[in-house]
N, C-alpha and C positions, 0 to 999 in steps of 0.2 A: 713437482706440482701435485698436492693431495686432490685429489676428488672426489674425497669425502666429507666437505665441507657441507653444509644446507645450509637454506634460506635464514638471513635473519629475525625476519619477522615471529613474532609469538604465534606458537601454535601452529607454523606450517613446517614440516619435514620435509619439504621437496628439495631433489639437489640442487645447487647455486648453478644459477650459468652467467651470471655478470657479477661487479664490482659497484657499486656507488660509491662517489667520493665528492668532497665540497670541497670549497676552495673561499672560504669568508672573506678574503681580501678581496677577491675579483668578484665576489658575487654568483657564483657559478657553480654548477653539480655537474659532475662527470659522471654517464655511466657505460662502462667497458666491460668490455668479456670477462670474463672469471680474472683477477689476477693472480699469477702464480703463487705466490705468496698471503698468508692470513694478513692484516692490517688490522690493529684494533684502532685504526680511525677509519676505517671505510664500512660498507655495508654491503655483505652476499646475499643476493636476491634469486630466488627463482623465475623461471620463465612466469611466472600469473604478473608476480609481484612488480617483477623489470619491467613490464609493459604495461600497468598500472601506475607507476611513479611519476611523480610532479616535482617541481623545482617551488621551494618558497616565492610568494607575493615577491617583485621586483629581482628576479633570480634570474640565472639562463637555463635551462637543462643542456646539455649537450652530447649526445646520443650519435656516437660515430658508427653503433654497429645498425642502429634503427630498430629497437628493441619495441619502442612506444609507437613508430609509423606505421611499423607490420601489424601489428599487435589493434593498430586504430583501425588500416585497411580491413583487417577479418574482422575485427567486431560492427563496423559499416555491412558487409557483404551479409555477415549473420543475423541482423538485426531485418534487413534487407529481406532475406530469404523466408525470415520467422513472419514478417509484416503480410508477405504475399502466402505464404501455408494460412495463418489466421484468416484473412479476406476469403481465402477457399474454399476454408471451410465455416465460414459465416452463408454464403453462400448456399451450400448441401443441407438437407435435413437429413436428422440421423435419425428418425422415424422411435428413438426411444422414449416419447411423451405422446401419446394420443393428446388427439384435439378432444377436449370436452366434449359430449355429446349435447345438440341443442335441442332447448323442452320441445316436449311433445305439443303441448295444448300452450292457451292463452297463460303466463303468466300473472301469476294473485298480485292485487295491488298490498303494498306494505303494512301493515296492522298499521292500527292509530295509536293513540298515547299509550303508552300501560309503562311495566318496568316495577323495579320495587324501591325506588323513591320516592318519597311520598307528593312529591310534583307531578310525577306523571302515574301516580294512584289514582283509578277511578273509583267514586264515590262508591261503598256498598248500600245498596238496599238496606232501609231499614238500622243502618248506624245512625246512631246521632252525631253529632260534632257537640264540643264540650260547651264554648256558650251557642246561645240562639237569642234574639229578638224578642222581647216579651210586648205584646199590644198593649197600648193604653187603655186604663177599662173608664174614663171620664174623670180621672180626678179634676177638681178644683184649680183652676191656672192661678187662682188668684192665690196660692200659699206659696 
């Protein structure tokens, strides 16, 4: 038996500790401890990946060693354990933000219009605006 085989999957070099193998006629994935032997129809998986593995939509998985139950128990227990550390320390202040200090005096009410759009421009002294209104000086109604 080599046990220098690793992991199928791309990109992981961790050493294999089970076999995956399908079964198309019955519908069904087996996966067993390392088998002695390479197979280039099965698949070496490491321990992440073994306990990570699914069986196709309408498949069986069948997992005699419990690679995926152990593997669900600890990630229950860890998820578990992470959920009550986070709540704890939601809990604690860690005093690295000071609270704002609050004003001293009466706070200013908010300036009025202004801005540099010409909507919220206040009028200058002394501009004109381009037309204005001219008075009638009595013309004739009748022309």
């Amino acid at each position: 038996m080599s046990t220098s085989r690793r992991c199928c999957r791309p990109g992981c070099g961790k050493p294999a500790v089970a076999t995956l193998t399908y079964s198309q006629s019955k519908f069904r994935a087996t996966l067993r401890e390392l088998a002695p032997e390479n197979n280039p129809h099965a698949w070496d998986l490491c321990v992440d990946h073994a306990s990570r593995i699914g069986a196709p939509v309408g498949w069986t998985l069948i997992d005699p060693c419990g690679f995926s139950r152990k593997t669900r128990r600890r990630n229950v227990e860890s998820l578990t354990a992470l959920a009550e550390a986070v709540r704890e320390k939601g809990r604690l202040t860690t005093g690295l933000v000071a609270e704002p200090p609050a004003p001293a005096g009466p706070v200013p009410p908010p300036a009025g219009p202004g801005g540099t759009h010409p909507s919220q421009m206040r009028r200058r002294p002394g501009r004109r605006r381009h037309l204005h209104l001219v008075a009638d000086t009595g013309a004739d109604p009748e022309r």
